[in-house]
FITORLO-395950 format. One record per residue: residue in three letters; x, y, z of N, C-alpha, C in turn. Coordinates in steps of 0.001 Angstrom, whole numbers, padded with zeros to 6 digits, always signed. Each point is the difference from the previous one (the first is absolute). Layout:
N
ALAXYZXYZXYZ/...
This chain:
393
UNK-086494+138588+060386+000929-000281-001080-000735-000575-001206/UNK+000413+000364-001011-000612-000462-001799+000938-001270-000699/UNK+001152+000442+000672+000505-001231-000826+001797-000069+000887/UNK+000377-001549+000097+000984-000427+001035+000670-000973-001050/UNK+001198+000702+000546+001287-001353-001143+000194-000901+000858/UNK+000255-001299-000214+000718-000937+000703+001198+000009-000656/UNK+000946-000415+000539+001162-000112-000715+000789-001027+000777/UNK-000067-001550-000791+000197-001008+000219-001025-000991+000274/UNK+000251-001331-001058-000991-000668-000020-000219-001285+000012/UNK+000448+000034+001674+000342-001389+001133-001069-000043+000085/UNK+000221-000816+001326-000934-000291+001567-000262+001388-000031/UNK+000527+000732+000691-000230+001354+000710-000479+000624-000942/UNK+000458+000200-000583-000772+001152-001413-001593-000782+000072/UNK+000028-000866-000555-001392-000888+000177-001408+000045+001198/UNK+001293-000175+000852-000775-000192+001408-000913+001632-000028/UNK+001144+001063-000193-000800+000921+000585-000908+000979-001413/UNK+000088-000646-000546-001084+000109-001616-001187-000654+000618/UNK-000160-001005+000591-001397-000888+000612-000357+001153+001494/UNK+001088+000291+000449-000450+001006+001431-000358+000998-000659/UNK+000084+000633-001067-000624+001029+000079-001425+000054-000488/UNK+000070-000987-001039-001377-000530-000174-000692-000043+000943/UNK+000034-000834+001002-000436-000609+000816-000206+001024+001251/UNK+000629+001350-000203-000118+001220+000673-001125+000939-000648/UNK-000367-000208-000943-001096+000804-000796+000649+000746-001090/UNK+001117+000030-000111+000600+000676-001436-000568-000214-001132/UNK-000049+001005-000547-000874-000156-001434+000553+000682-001192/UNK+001318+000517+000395+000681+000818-000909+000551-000718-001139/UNK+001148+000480-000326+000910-000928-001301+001021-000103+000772/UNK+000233-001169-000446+000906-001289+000580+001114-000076-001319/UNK+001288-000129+000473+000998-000344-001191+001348-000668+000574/UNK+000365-000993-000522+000785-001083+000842+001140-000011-000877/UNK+000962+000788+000479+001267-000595-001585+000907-000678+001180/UNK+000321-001321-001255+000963-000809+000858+001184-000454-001080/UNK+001081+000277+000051+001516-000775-000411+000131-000954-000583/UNK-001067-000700+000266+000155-001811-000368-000920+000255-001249/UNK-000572-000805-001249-000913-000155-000517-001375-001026+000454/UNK+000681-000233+001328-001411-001234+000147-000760+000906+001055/UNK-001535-000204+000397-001093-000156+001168+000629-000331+000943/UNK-000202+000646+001307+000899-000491+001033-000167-001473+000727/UNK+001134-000981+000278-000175-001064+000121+001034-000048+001408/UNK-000211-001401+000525+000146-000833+001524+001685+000005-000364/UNK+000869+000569+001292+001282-000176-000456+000786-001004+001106/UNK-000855-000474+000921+000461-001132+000666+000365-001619-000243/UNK-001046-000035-001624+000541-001399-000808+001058+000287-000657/UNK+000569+001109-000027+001021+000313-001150+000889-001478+000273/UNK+000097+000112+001092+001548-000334+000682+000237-001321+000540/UNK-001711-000690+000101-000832-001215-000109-000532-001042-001084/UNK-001135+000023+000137-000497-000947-000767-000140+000707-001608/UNK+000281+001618-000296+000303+000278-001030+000702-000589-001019/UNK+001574+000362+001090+001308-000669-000445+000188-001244-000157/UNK-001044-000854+000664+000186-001484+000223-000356-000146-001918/UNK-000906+000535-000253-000949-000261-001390-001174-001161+000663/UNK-001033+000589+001240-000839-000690+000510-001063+001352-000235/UNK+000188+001077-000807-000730+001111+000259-000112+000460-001684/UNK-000411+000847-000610-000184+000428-001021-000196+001328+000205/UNK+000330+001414-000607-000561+001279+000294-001351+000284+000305/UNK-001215-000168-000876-000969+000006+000329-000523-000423+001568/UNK+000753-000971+000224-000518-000375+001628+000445+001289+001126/UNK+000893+000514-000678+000761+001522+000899-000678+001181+000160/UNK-001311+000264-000636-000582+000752-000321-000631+000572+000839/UNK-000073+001364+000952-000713+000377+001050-001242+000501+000110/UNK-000381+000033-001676-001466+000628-000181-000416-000661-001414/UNK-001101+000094-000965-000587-000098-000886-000886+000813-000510/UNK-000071+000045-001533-000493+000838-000484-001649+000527+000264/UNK-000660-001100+000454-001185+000314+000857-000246+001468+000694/UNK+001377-000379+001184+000172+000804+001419+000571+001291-000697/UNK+001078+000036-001267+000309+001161-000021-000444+000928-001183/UNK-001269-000425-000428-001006+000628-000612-000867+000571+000595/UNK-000238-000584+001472-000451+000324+000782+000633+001350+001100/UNK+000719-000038+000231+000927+000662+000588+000399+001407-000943/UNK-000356-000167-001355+000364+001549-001064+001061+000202+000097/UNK+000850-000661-000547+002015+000376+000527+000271+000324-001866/UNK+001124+000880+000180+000106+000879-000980+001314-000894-000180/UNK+000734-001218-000735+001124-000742+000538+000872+000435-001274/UNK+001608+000722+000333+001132+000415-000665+001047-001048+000330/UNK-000075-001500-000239+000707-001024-000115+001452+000267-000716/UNK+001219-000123-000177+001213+000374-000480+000025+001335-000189/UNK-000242+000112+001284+000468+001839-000060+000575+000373+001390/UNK+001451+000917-000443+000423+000132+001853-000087+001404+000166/UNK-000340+000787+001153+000077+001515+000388+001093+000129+000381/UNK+000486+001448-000406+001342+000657-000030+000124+001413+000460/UNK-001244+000244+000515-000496+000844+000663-000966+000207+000538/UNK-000005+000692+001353-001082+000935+000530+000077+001394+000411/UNK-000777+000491-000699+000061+001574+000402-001228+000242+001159/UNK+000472-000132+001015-001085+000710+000979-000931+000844+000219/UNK+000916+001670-001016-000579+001348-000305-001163-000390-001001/UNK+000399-000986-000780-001036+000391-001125-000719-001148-000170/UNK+000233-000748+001463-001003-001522-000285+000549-000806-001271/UNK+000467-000268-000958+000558-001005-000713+001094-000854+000182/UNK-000389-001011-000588+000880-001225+000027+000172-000077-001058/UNK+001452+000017-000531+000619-000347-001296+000760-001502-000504/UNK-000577-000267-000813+000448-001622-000887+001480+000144-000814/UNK+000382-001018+000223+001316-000496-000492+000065+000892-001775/UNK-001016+000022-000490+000017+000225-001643-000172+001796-000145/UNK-000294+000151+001342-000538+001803+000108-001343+000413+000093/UNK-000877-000995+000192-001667+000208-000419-000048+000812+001792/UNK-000623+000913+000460-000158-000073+001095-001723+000667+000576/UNK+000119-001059+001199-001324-000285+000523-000344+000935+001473/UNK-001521+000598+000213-000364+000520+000172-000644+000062+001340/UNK-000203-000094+001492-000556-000966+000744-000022+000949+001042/UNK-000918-000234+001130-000352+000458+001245+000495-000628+000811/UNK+000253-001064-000036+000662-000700+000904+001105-000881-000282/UNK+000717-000665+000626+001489-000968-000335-000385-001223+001169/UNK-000006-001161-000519+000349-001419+000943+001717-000308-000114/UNK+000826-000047+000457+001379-000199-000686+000080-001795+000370/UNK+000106-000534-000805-000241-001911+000644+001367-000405-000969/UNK+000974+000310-000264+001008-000022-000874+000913-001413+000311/UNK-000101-000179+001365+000612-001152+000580+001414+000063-000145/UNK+000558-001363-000389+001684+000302+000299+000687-000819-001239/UNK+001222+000447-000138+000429-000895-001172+001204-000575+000460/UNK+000517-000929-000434+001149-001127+000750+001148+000604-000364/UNK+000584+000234+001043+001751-000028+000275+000859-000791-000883/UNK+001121+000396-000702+000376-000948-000605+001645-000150+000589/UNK+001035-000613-000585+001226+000184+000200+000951+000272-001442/UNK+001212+000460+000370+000520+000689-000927+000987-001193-000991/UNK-000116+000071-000932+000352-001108-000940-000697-000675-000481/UNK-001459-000017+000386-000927-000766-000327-001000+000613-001396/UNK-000017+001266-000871-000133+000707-000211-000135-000745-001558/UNK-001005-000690-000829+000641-000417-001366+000638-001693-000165/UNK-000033-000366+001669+000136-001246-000102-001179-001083-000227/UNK+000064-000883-000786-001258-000587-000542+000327-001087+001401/UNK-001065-000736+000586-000144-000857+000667-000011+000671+001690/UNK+000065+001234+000178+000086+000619+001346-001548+000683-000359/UNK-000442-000361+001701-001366+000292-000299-000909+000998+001557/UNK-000711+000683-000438-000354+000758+001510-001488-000531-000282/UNK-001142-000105+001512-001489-000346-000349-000594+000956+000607/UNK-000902+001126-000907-000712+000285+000705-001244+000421-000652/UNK+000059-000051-001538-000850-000330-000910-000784-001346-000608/UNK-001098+000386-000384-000507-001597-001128+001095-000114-001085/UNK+000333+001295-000344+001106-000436-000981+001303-000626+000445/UNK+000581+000523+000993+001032-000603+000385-000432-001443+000558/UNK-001094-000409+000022-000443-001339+000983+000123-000717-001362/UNK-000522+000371-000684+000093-001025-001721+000871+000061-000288/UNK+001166+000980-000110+001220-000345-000522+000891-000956+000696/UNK+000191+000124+001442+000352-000798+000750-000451-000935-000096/UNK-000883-000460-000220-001060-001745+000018+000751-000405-001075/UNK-000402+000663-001142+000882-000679-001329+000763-000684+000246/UNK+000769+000253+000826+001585-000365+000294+000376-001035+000913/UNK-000729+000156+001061-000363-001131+001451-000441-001205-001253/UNK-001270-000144-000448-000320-000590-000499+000824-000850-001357/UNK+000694+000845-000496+001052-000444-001344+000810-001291+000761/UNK+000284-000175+001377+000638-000966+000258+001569+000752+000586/UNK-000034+001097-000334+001346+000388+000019+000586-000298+001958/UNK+000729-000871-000125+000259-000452+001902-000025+000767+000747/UNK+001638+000651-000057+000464+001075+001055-000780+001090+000590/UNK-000193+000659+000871-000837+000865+000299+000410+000871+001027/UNK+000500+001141+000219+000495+000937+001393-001105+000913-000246/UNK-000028-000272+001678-001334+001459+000309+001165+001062+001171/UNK-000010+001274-000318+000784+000404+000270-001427+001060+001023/UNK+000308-000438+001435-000952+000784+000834-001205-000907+000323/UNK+000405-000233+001792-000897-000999+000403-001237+000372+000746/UNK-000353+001445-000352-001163+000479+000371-001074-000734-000225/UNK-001450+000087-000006-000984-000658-000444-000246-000201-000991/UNK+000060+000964-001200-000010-000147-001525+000954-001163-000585/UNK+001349+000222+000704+001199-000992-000351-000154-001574+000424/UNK-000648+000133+001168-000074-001699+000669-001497-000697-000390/UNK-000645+000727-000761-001440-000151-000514+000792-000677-001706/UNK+000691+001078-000453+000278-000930-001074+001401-000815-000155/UNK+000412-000375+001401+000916-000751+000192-000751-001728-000400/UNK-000883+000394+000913-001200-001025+000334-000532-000836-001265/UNK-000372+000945-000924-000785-000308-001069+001025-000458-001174/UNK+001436+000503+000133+001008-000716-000872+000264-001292+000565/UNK-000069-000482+001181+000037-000954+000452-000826-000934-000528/UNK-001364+000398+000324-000964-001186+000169-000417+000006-001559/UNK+000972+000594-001179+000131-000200-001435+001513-001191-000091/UNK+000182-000060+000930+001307-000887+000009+001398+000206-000398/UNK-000291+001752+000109+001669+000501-000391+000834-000073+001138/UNK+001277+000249-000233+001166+000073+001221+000080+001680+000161/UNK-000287+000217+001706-000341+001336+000219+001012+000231+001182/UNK+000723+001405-000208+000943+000653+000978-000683+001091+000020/UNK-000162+000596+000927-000350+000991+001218+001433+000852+000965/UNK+000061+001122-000751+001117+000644+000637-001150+001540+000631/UNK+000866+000205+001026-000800+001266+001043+000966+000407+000773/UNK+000456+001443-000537+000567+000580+000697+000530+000144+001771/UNK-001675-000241+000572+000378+000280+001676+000166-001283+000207/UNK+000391+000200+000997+000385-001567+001054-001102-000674-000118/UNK-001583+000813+000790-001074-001140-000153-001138+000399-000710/UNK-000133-000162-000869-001544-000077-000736-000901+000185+000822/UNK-000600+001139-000795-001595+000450+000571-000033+000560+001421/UNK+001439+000361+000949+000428+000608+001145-000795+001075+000046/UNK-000253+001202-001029-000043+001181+000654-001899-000149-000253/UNK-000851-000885-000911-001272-000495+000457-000564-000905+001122/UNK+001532-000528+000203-001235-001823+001103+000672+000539+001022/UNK+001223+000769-000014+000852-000222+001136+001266-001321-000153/UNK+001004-000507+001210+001292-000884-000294-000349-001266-000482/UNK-000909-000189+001322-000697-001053+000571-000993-000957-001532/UNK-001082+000895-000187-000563-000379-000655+000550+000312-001711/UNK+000779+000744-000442+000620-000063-001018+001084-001006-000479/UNK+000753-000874+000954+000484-000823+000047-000823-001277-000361/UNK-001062-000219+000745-001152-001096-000571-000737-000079-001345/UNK-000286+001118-000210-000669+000033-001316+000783-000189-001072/UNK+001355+000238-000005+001207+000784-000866+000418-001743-000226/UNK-000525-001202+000710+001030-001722+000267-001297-000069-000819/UNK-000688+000180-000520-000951-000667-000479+000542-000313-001405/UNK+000822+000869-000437+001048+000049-001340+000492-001341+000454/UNK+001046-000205+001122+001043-001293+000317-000903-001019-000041/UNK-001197-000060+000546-000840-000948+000248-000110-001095-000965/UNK-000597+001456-001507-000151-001101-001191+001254+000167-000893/UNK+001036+000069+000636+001315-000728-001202+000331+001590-000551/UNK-000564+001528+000069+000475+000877-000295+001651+000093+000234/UNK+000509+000793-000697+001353+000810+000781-000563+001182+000520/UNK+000355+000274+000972+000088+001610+000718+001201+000234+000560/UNK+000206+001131-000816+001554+000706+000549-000286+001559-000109/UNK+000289+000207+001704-000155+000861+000336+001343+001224+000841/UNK-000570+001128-000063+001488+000799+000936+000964+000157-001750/UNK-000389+000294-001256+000743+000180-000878-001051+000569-000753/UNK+000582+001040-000821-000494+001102-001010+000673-000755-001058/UNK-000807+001112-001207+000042-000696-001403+000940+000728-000623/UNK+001528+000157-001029+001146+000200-000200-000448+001185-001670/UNK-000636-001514-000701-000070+000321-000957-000816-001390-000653/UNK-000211+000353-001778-000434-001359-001044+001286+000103-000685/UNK+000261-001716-000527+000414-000576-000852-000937-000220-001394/UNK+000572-000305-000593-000791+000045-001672+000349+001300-000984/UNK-000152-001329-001240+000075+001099-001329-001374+000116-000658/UNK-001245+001039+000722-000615+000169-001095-000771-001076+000998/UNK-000093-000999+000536-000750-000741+000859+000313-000406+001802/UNK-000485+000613+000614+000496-000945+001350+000946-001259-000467/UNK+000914-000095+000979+000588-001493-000068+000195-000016+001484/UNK-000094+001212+001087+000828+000053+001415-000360+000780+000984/UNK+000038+000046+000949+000181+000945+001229+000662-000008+000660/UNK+001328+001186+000085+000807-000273+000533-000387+000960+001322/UNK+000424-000559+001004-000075+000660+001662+000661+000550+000687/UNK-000185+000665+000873+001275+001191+000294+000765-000662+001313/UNK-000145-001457-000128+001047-000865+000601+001104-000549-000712/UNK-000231+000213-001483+000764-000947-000829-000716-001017-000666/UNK-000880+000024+000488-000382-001433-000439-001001-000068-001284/UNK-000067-000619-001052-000380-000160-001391-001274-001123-000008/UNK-001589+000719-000276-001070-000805+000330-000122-000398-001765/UNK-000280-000942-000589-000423-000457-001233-001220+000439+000247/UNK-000169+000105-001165-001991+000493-000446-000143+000018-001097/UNK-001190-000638-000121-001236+000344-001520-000344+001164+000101/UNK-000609+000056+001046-001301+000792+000769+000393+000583+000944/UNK-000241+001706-000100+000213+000379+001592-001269+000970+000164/UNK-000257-000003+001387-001376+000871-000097+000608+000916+001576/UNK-000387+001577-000729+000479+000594+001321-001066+000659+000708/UNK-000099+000060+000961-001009-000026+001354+000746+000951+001279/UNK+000620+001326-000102+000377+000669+000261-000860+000933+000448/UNK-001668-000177+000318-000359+001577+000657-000401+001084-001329/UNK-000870+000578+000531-000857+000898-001685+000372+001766+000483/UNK-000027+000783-000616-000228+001164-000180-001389+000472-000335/UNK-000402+000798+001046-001101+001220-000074-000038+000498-001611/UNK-000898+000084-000670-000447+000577-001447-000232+001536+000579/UNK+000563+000971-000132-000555+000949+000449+001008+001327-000900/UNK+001364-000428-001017+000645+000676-000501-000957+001154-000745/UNK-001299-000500-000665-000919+000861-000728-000574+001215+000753/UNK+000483+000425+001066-000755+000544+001281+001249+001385+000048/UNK+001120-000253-000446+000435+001312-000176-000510+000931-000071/UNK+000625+000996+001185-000413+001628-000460-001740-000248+000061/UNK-000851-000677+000215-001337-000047+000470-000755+000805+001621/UNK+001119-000169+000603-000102+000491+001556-000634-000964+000585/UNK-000073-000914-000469+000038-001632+000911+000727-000127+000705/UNK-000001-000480+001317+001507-000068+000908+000619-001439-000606/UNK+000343-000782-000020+000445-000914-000379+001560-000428+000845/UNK+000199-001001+000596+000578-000622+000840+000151-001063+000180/UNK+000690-000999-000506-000315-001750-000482-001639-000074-000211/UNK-000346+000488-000671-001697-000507-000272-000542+001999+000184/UNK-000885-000111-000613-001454+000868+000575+000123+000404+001153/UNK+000211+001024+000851-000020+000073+001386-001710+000865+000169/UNK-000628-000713+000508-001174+000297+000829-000221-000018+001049/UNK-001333+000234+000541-000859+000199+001018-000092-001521-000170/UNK-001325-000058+001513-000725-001456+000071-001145-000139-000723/UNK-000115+000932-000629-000954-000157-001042+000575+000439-001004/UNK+000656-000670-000400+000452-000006-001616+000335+001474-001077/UNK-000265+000763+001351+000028+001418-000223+001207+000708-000774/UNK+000964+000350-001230+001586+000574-000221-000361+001386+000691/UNK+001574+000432-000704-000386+001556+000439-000582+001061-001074/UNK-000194-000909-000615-001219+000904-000773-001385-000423+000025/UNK-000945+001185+000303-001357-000387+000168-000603-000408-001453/UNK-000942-001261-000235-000404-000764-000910+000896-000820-000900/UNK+001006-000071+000582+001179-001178+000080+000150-001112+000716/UNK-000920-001176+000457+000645-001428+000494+000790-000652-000577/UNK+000361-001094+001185+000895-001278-000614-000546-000973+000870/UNK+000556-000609-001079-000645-001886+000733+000739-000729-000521/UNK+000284-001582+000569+001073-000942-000040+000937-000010-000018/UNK+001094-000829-000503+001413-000034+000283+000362+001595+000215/UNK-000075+000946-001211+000974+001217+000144-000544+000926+000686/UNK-000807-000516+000886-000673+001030+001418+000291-000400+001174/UNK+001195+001026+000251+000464+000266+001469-001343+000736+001106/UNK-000150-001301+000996-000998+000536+000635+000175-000081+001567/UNK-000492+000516+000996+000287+000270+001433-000851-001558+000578/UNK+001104-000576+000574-001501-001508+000689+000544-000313+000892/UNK-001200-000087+000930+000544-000211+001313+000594-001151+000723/UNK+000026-000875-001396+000582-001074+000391+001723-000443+000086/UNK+000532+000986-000970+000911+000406-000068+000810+001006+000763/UNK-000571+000988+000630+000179+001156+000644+000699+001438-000988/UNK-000021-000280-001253+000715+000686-001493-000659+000083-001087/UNK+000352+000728-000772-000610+000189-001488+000710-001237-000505/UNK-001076-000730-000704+000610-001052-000575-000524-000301-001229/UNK+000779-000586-001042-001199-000818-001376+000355-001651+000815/UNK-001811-000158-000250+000006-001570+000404-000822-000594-001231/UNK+001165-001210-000621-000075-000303-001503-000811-001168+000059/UNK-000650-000078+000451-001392-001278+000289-001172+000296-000922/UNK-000106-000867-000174-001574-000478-001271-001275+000689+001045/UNK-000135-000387+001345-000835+000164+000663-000484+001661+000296/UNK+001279+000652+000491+000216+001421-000041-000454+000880-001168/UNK+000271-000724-001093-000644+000764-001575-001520+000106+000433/UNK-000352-001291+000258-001485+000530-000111-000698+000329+001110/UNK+000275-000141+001055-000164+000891+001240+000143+001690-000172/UNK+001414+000098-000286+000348+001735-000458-001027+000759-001060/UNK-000357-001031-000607-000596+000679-001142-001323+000587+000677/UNK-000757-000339+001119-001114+000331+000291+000640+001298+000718/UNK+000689-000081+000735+000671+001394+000597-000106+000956-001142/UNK+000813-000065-000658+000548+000645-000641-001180+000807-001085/UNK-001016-001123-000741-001308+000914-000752-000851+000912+001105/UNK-000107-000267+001492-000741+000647+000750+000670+001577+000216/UNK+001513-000383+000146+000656+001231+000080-000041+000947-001310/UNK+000355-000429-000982-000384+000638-001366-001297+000552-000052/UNK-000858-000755+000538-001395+000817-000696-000436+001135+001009/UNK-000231-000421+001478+000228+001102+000551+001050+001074+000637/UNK+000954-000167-000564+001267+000947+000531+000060+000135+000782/UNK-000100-000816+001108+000760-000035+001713+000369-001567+000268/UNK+001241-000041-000076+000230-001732+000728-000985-000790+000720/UNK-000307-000731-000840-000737-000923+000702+000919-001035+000614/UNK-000571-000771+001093+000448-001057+001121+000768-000606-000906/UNK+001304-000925+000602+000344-000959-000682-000275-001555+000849/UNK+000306-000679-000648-000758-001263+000555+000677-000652+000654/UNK-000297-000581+000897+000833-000099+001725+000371-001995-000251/UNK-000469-000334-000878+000308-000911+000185+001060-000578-000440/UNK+001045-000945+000518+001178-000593-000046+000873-000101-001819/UNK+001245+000805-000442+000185-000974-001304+000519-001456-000052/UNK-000355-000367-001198-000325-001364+000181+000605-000653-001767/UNK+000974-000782+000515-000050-000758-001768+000817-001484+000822/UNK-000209-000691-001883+000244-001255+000182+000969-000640-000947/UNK+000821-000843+000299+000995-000685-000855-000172-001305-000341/UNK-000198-000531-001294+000460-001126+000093+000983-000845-000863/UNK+000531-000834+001048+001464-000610-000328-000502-001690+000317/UNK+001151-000368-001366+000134-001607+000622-001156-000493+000656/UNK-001162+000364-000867-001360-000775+000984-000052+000393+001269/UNK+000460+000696+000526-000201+000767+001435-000776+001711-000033/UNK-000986+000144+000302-000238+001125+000221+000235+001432+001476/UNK+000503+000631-000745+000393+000830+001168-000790+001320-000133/UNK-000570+000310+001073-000791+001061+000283+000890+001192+001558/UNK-000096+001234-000326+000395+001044+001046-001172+001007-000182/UNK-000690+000356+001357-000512+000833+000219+000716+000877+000895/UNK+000118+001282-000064+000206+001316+001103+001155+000294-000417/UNK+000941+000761+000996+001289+000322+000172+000906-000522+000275/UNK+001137-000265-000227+000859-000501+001140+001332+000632+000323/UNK-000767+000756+000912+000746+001255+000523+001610-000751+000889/UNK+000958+001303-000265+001351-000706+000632-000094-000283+001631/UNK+000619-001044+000435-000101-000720+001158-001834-000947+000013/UNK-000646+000062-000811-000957-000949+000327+000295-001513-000520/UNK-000616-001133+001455+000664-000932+000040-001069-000906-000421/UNK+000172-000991-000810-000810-000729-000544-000149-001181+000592/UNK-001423-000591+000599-000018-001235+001011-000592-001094-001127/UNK-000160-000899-000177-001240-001170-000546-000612-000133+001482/UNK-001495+000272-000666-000917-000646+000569-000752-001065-000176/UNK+000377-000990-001990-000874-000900-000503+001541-000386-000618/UNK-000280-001656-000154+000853-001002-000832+001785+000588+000676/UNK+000505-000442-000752+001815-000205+000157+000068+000631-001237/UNK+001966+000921+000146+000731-000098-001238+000073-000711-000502/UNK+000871-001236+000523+000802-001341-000839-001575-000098-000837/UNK-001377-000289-000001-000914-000264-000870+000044+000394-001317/UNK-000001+001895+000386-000113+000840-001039-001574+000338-000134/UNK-000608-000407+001434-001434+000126-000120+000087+000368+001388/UNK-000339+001719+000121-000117+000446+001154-000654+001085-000062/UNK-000350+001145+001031-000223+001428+000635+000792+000256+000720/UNK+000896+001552-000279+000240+000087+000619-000546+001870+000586/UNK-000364+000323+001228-000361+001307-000050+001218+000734+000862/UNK+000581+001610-000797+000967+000694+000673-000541+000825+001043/UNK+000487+000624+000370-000371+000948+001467+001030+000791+000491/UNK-000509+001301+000124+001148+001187+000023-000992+000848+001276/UNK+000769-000181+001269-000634+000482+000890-000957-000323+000440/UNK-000354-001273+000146-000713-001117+000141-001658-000017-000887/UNK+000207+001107-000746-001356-000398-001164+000419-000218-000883/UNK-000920-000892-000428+000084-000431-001521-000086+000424-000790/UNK+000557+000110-001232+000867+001191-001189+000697-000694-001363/UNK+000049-001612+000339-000020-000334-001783-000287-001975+000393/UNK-000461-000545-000754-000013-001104-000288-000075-000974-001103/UNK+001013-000926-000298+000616-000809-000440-000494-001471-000037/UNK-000587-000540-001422-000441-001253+000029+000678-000729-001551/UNK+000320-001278+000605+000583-000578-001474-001180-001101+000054/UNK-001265-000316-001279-000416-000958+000303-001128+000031+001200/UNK-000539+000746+000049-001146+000373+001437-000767+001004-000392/UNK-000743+000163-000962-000891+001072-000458-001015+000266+000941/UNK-000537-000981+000774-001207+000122+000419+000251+000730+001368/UNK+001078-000212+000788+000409+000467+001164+000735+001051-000144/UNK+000958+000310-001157-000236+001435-001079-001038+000981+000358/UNK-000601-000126-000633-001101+000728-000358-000743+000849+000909/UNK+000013-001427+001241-000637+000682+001199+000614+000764+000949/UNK+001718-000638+000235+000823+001097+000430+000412+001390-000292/UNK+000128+000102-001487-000215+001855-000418-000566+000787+000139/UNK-001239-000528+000525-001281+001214+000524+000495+000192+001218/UNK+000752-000686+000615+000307+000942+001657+001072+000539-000372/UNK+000808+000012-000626+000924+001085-000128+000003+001186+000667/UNK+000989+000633+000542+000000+001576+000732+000849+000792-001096/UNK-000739+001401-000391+001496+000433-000265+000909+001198+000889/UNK+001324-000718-000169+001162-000079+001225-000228+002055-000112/UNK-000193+001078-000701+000149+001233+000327-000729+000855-000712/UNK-001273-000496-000002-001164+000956-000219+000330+001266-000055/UNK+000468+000215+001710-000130+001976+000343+000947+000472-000963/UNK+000846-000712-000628+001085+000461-000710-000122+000556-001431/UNK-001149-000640-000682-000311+000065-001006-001478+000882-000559/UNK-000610-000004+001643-000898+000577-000509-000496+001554-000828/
């Protein structure tokens, strides 16, 4: 190959710009990404970003050193609106269209929103630097009230951080228990009190109705009846696959990228990597996108090996893996946690909030759970099994 588009310019886009380097590529390199910035760390967004303990520059995943080094051809505020397969081009939002042997698709996902929210000033989604600054503005202005609507990880991350800014924070979540269909009952129930713990509201088992306000948030009303005051609402509802540009491409496309285990679409000299790559893992026993920081740059080595020589290369056997942190508690999950696996502690107590706990589905081990225990972390994820290999292979 002479020359390979990336298209998207995360982690993943990034990651696998350094794999191919780092594979012997010597061609032309061209990275267009959506955002106008260098791709940067999106795990402070929601942290010490938001806190205003961080500055952009500290977000930064590379420097101009490395990517002078690296020869990247970078199309910063520019989005693709096409790919033509037949004729190898990728076409830009303005009509310019680009020319390439190969495709990385790293497009990632963009946030879910709800309906009414549309034009309302003070309703806010995170999954940008921009949206992280606009939101800060605001945390920071003093403004009190605060509803995070969705107690997923994104939502209870910046439940956390409105808190420990000293706003008054409600937490509404649809299912009965938070974080159920990741930790399981058991352990979604524990993590989910860490809200009650420090003085949060959590109200849960109720969907969101609609907004109040003229022209500004003033409300959230709930599809119980019930009327939440707000400055601030931030919704945390779950992202969408970027992959609308993929029309009529002969990409299969299926909540995400549907691939091989090597990053393979169904078109030859077409990968994907990160969030919007649906991929086969055996940890799962399914095609899955697994939206972890860790997975970006793991995939990305898959994924340049498969590109350059056109046969799937291996994918990497080892456990996914990310981390949360809340309320000064850190929470880490490695593996699966496949339905019916039962989660034991083997280190510390709940009531602490400083424990391990490892699950087990057919008596091997298949995901583990630490709040506060990195070190016994760390060492437990390497035994991991995954629960259906033959299934995936």
């Amino acid at each position: 190959m002479k020359s390979i588009t990336v298209v998207g310019a995360s982690l993943a886009g990034l990651s696998t710009v350094r794999a191919l380097r780092a594979e012997g590529y010597d061609g032309d390199l061209v990275v267009i990404g959506e955002e106008r910035h260098t791709p940067y760390d999106r795990p402070p967004l929601s942290k010490d970003f938001l806190k205003g303990d961080l500055d952009a520059d500290a977000l930064a995943l590379g420097d101009p050193d490395e990517y002078a080094d690296l020869d990247v051809q970078w199309l910063l505020g520019e989005r693709a609106t096409r790919l033509d397969t037949a004729a190898r081009t990728v076409t830009l939002a303005g009509g310019r269209q680009l020319l390439t042997d190969g495709v990385v698709v790293a497009t990632g996902a963009s946030p879910r929103t709800l309906p009414g929210a549309k034009g309302l000033a003070g309703v806010h989604t995170l999954r940008t630097l921009d949206d992280a600054k606009a939101l800060r503005a605001e945390l920071l202005d003093g403004l009190p009230r605060v509803v995070v609507i969705g107690a997923g990880f994104i939502g209870a991350e910046v439940a956390s951080t409105a808190h420990q800014l000293g706003l008054h924070v409600t937490v509404v979540e649809a299912l009965d228990v938070p974080l159920e269909r990741q930790l399981g009952r058991e352990m979604g129930l524990v993590c989910s009190s860490l809200h009650t713990d420090h003085g949060v509201r959590l109200l849960c088992g109720t969907g969101v109705a609609g907004f109040d306000g003229d022209g500004r948030v003033t409300g959230v009303r709930l599809a119980d009846g019930r009327l939440l005051p707000a400055d601030i609402v931030v919704v945390g509802v779950g992202v969408r696959p970027a992959t609308d540009w993929l029309a009529g491409s002969g990409v299969q496309v299926d909540d995400g990228v549907v691939c091989d285990a090597g990053c393979a679409t169904s078109v030859p000299g077409v990968v994907a990597v990160g969030d919007v790559a649906r991929c086969p893992s055996p940890f799962t026993g399914r095609h899955a996108r697994i939206e972890h920081w860790s997975n970006a740059t793991e995939q990305a080595k898959t994924a340049a090996r498969t590109l350059l020589s056109g046969v799937p290369a291996p994918a990497p056997r080892t456990a996914p893996y990310f981390w949360s942190d809340q309320y000064k508690v850190r929470i880490q999950l490695a593996g699966h946690v496949a339905p019916g696996a039962e989660p034991q502690v083997v280190e510390g107590d709940l009531d602490s909030r400083s424990f391990t706990a490892v699950y087990r589905h057919e008596g091997n081990p298949v995901a583990v759970l630490s709040l506060n225990q990195p070190k016994l972390f760390n060492r437990l994820r390497r035994t991991l099994t995954p629960a259906v290999a033959a299934a995936v292979s």
